[in-house]
Biopython code that builds the backbone (N, CA, C, O; Angstrom):
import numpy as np
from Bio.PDB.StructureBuilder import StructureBuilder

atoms = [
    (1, "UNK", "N", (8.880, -3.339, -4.861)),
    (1, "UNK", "CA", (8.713, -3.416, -6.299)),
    (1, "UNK", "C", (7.244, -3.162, -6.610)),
    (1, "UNK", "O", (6.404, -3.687, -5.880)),
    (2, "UNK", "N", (6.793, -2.256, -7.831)),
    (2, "UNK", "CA", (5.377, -1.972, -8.281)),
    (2, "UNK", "C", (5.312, -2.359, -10.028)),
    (2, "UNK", "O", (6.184, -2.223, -10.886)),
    (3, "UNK", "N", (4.340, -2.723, -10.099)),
    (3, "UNK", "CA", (3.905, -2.609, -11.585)),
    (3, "UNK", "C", (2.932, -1.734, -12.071)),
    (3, "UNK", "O", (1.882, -1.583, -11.447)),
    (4, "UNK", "N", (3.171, -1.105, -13.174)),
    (4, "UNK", "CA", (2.049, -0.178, -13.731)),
    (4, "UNK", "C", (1.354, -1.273, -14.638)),
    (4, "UNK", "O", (2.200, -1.926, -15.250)),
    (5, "UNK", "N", (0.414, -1.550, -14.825)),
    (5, "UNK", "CA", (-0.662, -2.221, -15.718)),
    (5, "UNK", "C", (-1.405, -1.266, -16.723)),
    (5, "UNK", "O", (-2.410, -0.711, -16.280)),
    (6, "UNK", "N", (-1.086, -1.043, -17.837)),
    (6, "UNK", "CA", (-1.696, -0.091, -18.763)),
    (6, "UNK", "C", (-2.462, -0.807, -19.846)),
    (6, "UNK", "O", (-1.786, -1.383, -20.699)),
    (7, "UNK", "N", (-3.879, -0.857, -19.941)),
    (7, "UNK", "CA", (-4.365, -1.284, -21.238)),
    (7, "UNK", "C", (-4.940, -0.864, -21.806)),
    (7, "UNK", "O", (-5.879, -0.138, -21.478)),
    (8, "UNK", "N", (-4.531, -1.217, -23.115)),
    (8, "UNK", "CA", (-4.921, 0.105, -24.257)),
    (8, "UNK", "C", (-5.503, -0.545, -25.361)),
    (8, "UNK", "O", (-5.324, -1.642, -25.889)),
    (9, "UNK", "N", (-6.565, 0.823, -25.666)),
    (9, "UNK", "CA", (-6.888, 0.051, -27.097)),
    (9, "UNK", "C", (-7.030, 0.947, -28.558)),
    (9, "UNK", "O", (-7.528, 2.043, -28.815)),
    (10, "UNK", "N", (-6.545, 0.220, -29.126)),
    (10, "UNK", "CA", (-6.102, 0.587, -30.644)),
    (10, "UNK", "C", (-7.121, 1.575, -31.225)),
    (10, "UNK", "O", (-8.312, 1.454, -30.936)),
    (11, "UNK", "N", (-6.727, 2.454, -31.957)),
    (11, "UNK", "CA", (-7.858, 3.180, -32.662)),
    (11, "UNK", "C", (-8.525, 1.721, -33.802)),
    (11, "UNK", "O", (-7.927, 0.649, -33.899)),
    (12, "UNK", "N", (-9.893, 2.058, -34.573)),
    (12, "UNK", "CA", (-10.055, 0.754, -35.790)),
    (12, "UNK", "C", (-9.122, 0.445, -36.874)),
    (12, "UNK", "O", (-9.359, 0.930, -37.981)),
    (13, "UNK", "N", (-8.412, -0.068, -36.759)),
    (13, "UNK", "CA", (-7.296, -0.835, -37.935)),
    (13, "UNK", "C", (-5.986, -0.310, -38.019)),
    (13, "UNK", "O", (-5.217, -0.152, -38.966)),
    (14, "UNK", "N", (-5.904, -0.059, -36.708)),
    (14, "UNK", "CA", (-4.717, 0.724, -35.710)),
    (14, "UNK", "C", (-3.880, -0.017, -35.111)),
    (14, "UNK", "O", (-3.057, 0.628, -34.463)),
    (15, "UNK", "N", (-3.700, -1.774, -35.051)),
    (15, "UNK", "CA", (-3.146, -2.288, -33.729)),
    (15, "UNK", "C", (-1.692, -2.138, -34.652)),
    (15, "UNK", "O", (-0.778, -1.516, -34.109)),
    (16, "UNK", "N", (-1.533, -2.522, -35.605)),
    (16, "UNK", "CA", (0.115, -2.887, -35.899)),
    (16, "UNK", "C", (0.436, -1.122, -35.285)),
    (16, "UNK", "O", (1.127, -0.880, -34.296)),
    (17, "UNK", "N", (-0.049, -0.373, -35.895)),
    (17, "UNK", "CA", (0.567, 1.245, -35.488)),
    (17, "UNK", "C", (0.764, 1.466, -33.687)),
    (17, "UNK", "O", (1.712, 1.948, -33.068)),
    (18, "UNK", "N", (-0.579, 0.886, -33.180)),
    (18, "UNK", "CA", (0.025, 1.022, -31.673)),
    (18, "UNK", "C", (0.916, -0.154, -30.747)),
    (18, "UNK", "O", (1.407, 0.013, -29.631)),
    (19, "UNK", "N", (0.941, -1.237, -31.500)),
    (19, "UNK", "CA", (1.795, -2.430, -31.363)),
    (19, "UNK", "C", (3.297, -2.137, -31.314)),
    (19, "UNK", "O", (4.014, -2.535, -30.396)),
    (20, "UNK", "N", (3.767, -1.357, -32.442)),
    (20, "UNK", "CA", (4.829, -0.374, -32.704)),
    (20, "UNK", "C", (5.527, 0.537, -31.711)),
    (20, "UNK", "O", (6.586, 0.487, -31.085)),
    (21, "UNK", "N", (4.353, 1.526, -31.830)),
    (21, "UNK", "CA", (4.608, 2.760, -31.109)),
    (21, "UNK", "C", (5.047, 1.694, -29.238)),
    (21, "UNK", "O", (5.767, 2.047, -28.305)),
    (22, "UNK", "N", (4.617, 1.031, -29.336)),
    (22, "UNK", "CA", (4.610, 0.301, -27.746)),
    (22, "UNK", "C", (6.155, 0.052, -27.509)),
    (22, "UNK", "O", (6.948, 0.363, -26.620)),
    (23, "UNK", "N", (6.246, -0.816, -28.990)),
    (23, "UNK", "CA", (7.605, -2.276, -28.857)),
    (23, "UNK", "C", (8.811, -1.192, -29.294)),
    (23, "UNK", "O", (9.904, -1.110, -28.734)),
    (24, "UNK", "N", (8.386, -0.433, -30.352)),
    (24, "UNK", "CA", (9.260, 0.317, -31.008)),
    (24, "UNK", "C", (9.718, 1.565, -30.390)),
    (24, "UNK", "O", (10.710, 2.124, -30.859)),
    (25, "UNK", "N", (9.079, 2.071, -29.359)),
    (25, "UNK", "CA", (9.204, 3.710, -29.138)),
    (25, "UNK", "C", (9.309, 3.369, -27.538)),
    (25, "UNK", "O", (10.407, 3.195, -27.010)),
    (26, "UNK", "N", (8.066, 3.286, -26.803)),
    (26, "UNK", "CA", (8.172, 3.098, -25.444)),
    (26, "UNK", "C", (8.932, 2.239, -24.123)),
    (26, "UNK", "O", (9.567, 2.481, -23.097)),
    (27, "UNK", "N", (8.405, 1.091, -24.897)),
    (27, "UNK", "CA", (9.496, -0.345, -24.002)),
    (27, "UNK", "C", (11.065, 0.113, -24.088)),
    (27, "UNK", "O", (11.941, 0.031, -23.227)),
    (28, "UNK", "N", (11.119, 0.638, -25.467)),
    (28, "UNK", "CA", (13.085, 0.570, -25.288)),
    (28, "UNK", "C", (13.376, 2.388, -24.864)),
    (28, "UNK", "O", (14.515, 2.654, -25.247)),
    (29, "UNK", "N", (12.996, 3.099, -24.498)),
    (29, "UNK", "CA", (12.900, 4.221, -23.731)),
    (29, "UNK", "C", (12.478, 3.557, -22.731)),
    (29, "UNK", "O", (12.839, 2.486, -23.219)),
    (30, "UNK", "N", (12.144, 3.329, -22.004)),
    (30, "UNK", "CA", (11.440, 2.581, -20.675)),
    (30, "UNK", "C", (12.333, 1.716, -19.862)),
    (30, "UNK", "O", (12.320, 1.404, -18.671)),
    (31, "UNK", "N", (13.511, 1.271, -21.369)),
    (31, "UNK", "CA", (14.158, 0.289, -20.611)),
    (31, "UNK", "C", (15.348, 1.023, -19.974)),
    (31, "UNK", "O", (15.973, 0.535, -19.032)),
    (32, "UNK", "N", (15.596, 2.044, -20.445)),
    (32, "UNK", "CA", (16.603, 3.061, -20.101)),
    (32, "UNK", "C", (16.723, 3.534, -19.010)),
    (32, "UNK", "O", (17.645, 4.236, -18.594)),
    (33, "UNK", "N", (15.733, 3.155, -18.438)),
    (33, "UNK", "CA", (15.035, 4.164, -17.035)),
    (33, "UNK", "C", (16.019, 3.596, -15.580)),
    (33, "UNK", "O", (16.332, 2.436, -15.313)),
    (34, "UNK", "N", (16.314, 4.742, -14.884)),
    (34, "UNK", "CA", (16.937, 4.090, -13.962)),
    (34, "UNK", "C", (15.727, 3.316, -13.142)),
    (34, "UNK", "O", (14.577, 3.701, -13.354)),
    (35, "UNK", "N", (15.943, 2.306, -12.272)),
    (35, "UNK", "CA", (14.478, 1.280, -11.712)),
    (35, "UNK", "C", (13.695, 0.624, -12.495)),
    (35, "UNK", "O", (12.750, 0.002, -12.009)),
    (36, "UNK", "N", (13.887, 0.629, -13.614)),
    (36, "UNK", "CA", (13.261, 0.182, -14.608)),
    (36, "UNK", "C", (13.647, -1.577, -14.307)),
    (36, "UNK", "O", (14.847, -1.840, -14.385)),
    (37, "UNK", "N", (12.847, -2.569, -14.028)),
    (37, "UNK", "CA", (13.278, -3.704, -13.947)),
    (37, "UNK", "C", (12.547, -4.817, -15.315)),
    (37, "UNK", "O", (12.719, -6.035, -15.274)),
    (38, "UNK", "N", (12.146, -4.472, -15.885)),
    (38, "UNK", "CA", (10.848, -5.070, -17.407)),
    (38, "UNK", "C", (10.077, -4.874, -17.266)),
    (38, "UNK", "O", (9.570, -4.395, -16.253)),
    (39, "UNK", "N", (9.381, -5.316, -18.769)),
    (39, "UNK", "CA", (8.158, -5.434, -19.475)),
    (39, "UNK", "C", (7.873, -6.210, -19.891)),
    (39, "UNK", "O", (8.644, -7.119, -20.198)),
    (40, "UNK", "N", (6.705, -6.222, -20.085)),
    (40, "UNK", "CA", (5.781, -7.119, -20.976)),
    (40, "UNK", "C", (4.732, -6.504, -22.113)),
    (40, "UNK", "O", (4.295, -5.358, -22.014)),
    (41, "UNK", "N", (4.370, -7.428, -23.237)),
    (41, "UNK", "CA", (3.202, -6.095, -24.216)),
    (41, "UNK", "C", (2.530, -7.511, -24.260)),
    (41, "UNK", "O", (2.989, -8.504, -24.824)),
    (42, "UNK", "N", (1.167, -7.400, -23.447)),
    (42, "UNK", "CA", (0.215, -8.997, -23.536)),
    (42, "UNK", "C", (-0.768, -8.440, -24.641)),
    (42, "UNK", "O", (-0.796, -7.249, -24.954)),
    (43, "UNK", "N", (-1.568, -9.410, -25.200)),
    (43, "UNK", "CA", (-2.028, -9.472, -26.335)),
    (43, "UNK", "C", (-3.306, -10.360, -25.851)),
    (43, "UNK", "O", (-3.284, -11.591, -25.857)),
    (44, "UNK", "N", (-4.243, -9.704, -25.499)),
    (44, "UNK", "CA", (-5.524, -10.883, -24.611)),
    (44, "UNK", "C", (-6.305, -11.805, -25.852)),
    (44, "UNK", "O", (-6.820, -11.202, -26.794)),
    (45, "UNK", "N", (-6.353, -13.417, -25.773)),
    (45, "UNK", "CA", (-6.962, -14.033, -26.223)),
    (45, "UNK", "C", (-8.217, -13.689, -26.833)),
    (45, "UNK", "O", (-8.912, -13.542, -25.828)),
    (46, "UNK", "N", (-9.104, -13.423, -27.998)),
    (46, "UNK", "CA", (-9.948, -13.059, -28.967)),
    (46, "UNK", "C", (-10.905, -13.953, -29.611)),
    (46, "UNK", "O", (-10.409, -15.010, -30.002)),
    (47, "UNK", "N", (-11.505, -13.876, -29.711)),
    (47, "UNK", "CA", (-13.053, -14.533, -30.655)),
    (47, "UNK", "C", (-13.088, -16.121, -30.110)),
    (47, "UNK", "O", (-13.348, -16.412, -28.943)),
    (48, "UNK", "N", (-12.757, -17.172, -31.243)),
    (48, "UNK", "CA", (-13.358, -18.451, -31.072)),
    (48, "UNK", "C", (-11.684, -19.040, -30.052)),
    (48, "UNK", "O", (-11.853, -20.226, -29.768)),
    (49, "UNK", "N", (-10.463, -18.595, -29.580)),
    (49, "UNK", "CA", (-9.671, -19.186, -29.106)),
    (49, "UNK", "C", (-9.940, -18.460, -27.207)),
    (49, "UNK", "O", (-9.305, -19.037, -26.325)),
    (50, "UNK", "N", (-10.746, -17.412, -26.848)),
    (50, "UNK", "CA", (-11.245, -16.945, -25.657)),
    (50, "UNK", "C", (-12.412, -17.581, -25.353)),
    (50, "UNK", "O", (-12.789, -17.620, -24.182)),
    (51, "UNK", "N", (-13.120, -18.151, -26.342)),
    (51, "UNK", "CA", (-14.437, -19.012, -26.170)),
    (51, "UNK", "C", (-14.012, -20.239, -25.616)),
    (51, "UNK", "O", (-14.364, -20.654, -24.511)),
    (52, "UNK", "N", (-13.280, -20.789, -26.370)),
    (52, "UNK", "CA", (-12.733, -22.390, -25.985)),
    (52, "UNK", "C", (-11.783, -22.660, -24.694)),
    (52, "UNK", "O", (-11.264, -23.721, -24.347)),
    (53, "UNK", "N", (-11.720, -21.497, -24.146)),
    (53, "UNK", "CA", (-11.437, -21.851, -22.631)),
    (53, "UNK", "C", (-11.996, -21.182, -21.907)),
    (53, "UNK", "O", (-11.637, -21.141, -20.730)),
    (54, "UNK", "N", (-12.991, -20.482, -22.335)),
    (54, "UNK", "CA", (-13.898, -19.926, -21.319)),
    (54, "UNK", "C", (-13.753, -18.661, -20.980)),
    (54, "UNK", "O", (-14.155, -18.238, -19.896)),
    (55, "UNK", "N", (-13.274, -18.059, -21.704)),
    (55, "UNK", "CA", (-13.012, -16.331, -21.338)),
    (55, "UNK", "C", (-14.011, -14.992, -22.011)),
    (55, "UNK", "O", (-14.434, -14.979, -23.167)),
    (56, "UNK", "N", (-14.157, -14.330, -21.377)),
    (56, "UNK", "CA", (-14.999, -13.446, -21.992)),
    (56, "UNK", "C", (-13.997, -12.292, -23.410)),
    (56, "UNK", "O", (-12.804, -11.989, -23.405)),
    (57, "UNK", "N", (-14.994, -11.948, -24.354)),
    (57, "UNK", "CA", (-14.178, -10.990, -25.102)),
    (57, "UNK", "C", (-13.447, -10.022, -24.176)),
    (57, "UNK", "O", (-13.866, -10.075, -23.020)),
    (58, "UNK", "N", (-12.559, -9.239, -24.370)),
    (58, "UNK", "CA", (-11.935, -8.489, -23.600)),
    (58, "UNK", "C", (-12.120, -7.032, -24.453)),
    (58, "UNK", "O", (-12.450, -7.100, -25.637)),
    (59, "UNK", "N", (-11.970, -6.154, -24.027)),
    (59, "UNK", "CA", (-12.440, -4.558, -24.277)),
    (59, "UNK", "C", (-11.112, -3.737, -24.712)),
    (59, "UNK", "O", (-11.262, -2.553, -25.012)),
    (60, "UNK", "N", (-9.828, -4.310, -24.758)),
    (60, "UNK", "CA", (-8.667, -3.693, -25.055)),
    (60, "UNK", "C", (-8.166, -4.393, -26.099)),
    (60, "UNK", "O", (-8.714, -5.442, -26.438)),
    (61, "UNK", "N", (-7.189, -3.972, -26.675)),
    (61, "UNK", "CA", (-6.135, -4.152, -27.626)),
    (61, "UNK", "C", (-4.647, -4.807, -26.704)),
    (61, "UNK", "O", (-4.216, -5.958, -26.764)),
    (62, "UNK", "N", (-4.335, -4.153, -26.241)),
    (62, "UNK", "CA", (-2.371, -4.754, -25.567)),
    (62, "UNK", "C", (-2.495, -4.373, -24.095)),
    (62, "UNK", "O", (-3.065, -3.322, -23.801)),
    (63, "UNK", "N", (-1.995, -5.163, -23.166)),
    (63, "UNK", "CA", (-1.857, -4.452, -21.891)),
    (63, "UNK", "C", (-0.042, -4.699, -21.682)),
    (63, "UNK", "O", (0.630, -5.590, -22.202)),
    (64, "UNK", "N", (0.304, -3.893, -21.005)),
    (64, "UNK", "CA", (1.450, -3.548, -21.332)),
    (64, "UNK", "C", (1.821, -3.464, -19.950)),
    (64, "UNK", "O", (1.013, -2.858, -19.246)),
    (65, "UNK", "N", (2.813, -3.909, -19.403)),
    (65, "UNK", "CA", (2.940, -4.075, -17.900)),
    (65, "UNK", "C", (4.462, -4.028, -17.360)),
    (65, "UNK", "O", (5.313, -4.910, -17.471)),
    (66, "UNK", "N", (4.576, -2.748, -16.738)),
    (66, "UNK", "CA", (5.808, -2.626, -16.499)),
    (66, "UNK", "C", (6.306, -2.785, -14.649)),
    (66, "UNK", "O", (5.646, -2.523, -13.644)),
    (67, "UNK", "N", (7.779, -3.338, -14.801)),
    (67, "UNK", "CA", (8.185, -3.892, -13.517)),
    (67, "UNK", "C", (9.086, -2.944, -12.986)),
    (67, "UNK", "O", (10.228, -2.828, -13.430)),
    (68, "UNK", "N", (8.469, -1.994, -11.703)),
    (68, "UNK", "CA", (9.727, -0.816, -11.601)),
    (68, "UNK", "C", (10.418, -1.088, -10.079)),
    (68, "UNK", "O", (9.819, -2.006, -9.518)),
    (69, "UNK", "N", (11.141, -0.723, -9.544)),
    (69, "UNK", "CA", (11.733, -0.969, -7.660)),
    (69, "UNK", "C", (11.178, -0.050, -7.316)),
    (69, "UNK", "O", (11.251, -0.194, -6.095)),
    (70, "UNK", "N", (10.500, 1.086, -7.522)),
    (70, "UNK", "CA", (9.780, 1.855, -6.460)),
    (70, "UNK", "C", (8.928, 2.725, -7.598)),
    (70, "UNK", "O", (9.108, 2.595, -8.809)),
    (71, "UNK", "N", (7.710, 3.880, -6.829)),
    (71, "UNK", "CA", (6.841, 4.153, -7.727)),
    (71, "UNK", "C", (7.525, 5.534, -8.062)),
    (71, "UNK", "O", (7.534, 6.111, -9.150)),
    (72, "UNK", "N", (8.214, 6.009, -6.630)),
    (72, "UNK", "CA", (9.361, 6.763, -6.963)),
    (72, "UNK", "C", (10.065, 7.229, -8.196)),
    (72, "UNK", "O", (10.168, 8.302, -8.790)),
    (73, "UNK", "N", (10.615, 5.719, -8.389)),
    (73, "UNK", "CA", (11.081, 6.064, -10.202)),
    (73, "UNK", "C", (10.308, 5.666, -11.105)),
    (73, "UNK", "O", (10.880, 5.699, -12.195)),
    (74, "UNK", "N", (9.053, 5.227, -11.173)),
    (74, "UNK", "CA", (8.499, 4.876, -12.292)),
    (74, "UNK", "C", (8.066, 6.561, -12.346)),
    (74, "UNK", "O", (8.502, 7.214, -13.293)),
    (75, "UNK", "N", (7.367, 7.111, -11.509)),
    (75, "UNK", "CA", (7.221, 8.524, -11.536)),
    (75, "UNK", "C", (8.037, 9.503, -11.920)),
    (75, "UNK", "O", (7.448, 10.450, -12.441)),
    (76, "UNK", "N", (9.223, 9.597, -11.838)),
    (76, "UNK", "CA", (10.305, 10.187, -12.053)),
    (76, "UNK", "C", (10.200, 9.676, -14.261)),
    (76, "UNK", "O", (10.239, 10.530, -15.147)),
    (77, "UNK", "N", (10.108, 8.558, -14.440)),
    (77, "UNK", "CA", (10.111, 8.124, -15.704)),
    (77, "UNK", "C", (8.658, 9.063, -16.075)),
    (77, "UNK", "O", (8.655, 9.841, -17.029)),
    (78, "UNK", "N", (7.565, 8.887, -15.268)),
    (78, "UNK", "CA", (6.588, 9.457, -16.143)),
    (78, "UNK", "C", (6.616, 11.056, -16.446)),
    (78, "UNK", "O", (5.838, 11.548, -17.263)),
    (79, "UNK", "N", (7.620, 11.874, -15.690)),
    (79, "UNK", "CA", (7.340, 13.073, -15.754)),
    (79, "UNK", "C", (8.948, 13.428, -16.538)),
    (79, "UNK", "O", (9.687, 14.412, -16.584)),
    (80, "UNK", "N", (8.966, 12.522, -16.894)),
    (80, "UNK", "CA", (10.652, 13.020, -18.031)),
    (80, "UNK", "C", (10.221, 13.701, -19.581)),
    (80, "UNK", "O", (9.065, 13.538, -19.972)),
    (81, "UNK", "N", (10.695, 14.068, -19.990)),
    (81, "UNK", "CA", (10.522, 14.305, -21.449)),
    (81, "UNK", "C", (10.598, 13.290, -22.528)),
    (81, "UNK", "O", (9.736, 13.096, -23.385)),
    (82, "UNK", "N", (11.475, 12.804, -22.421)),
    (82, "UNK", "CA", (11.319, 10.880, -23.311)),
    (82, "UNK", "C", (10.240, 10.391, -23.179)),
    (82, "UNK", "O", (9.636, 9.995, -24.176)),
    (83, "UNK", "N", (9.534, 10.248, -21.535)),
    (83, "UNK", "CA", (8.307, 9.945, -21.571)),
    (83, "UNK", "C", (7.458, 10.547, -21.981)),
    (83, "UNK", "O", (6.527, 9.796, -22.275)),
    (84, "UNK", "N", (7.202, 11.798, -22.223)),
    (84, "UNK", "CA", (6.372, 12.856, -23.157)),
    (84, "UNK", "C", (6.213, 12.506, -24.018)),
    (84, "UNK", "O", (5.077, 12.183, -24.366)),
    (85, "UNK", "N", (7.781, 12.330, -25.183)),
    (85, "UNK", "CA", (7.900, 12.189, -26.258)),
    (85, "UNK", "C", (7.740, 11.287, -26.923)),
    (85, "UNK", "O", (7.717, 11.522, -28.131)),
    (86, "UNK", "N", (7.522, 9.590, -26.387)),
    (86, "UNK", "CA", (7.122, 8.422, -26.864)),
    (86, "UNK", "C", (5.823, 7.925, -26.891)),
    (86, "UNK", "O", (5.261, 7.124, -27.637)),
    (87, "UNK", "N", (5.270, 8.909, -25.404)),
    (87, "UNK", "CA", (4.081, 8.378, -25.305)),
    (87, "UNK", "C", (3.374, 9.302, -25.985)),
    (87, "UNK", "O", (2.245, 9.441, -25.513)),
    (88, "UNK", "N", (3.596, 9.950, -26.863)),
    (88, "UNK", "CA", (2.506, 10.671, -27.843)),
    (88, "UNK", "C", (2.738, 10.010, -28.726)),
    (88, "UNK", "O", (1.894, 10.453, -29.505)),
    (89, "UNK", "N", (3.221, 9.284, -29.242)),
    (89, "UNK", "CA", (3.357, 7.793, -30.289)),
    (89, "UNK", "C", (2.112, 6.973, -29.834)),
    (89, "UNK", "O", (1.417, 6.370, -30.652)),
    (90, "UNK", "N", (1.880, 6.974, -28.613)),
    (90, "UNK", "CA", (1.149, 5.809, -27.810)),
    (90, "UNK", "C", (-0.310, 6.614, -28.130)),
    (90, "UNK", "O", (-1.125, 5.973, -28.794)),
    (91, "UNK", "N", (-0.575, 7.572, -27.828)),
    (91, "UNK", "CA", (-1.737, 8.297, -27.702)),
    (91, "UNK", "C", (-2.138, 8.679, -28.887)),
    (91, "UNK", "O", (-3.163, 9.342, -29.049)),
    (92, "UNK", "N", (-1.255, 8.241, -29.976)),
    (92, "UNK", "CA", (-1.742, 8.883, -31.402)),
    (92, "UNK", "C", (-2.157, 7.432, -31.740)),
    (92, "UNK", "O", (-2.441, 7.145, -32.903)),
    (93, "UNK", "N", (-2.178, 6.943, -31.216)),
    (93, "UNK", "CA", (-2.814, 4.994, -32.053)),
    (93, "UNK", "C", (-3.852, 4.314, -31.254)),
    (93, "UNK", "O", (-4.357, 3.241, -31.583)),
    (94, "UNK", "N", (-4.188, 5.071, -30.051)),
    (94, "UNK", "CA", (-5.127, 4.792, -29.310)),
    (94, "UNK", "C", (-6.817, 5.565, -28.975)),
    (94, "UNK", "O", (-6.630, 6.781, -28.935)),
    (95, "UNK", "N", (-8.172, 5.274, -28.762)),
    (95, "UNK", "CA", (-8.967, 5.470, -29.100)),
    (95, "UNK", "C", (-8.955, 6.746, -27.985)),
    (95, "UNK", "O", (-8.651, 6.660, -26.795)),
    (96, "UNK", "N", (-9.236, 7.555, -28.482)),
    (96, "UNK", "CA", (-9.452, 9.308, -27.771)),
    (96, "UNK", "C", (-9.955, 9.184, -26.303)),
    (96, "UNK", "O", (-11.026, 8.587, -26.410)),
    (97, "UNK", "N", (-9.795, 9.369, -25.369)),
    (97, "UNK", "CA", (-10.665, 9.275, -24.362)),
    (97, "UNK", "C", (-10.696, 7.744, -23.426)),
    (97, "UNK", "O", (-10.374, 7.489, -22.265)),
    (98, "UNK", "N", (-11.145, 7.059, -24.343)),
    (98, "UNK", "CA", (-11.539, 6.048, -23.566)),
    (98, "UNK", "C", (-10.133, 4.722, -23.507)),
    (98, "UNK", "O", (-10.031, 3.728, -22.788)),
    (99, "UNK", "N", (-9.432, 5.139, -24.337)),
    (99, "UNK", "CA", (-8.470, 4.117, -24.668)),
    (99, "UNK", "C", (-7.168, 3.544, -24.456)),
    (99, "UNK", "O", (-6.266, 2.999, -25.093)),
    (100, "UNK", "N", (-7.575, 4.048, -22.815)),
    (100, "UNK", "CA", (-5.816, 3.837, -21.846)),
    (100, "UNK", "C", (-6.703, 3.796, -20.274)),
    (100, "UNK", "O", (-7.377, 4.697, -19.775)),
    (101, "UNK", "N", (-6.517, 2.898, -19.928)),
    (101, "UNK", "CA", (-6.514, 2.684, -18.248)),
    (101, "UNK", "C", (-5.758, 2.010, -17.836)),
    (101, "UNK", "O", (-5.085, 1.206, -18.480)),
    (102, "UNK", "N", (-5.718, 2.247, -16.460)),
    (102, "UNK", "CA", (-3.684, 2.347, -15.338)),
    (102, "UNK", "C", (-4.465, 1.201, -14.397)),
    (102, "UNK", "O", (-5.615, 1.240, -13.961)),
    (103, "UNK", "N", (-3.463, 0.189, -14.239)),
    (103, "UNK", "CA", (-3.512, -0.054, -12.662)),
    (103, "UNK", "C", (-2.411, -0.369, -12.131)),
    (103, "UNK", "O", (-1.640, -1.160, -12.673)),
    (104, "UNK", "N", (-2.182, 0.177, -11.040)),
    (104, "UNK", "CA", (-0.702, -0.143, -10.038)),
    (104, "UNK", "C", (-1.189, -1.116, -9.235)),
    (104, "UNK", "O", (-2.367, -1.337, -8.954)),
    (105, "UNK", "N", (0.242, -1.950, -8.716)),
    (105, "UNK", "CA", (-0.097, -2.867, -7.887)),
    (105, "UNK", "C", (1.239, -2.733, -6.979)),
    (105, "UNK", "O", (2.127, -2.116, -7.568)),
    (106, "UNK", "N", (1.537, -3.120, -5.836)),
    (106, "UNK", "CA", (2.539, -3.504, -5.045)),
    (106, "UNK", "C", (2.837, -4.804, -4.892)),
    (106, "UNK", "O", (2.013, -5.568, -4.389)),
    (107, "UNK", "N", (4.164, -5.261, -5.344)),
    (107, "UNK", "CA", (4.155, -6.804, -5.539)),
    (107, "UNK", "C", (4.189, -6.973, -4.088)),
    (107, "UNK", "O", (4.501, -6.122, -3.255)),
    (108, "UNK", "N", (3.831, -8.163, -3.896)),
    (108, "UNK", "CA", (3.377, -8.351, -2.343)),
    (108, "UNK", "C", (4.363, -9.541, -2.049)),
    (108, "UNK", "O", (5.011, -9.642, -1.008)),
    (109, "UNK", "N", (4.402, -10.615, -3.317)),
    (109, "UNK", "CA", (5.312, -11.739, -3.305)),
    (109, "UNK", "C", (5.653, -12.246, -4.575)),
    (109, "UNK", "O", (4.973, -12.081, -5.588)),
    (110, "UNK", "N", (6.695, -12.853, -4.509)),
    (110, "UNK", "CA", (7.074, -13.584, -6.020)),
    (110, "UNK", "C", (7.759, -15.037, -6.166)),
    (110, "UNK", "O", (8.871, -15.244, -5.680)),
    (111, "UNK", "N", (7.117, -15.930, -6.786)),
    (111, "UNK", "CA", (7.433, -17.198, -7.163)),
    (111, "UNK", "C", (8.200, -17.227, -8.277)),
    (111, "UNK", "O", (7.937, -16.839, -9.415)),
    (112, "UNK", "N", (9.342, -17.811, -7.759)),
    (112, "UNK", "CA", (10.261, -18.771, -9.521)),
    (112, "UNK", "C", (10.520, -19.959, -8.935)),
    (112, "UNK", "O", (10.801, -20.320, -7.792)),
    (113, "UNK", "N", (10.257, -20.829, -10.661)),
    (113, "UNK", "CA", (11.271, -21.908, -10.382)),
    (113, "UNK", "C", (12.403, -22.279, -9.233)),
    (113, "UNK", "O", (12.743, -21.289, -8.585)),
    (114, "UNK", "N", (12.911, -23.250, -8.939)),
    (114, "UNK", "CA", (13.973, -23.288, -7.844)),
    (114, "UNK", "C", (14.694, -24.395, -8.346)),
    (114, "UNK", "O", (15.690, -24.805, -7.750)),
]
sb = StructureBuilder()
sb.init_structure("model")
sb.init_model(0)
sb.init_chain("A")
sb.init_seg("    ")
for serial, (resi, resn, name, xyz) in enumerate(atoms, 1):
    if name == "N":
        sb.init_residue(resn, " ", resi, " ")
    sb.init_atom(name, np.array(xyz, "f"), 0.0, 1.0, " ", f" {name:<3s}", serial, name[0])
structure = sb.get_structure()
């Protein structure tokens, strides 16, 4: 199992539009995907509620984190046309250039409840 980690940030007075384009366009195309196992759209703690536990401002808008069974098909998802077609929703609400970075991970282990 891998996760893509994508965080993005809003063009200025852009988040409801790329908040949208995320919840509204991508996640539910995404969910369609064969290997597709979830998501998440995180929303990082901000001003005086990142202060009061000690966190630094953060440099993005949403990180968005998807759960796939191999990179195989998350790849296969990125080079589809749906994925073309949603994620230019994504890229039209986000800051030109600088306003999308990736990280993959290989889940290594996983804890639940018991």
């Amino acid at each position: 199992m891998i996760t893509l980690n994508m965080r993005l940030t809003a063009k200025p007075g852009g988040e409801a539009e790329l908040a949208s384009a995320i919840r509204d366009r991508w996640m539910k195309a995404m969910a369609q995907q064969p290997g597709f196992i979830r998501g998440v759209m995180l929303k990082p703690y901000e001003g005086e509620t990142a202060a009061k536990v000690g966190l630094p401002e953060q440099d993005f808008t949403f990180e968005v984190v998807s759960f796939w069974e191999s990179e195989e098909q998350r790849a296969a998802w990125a080079g589809s046309a749906i994925h073309a077609e949603v994620i230019a929703y994504v890229n039209d609400a986000i800051l030109p250039e600088t306003g999308k970075k990736a990280v993959m991970f290989t889940i290594e282990d996983n804890w639940e409840p018991s």
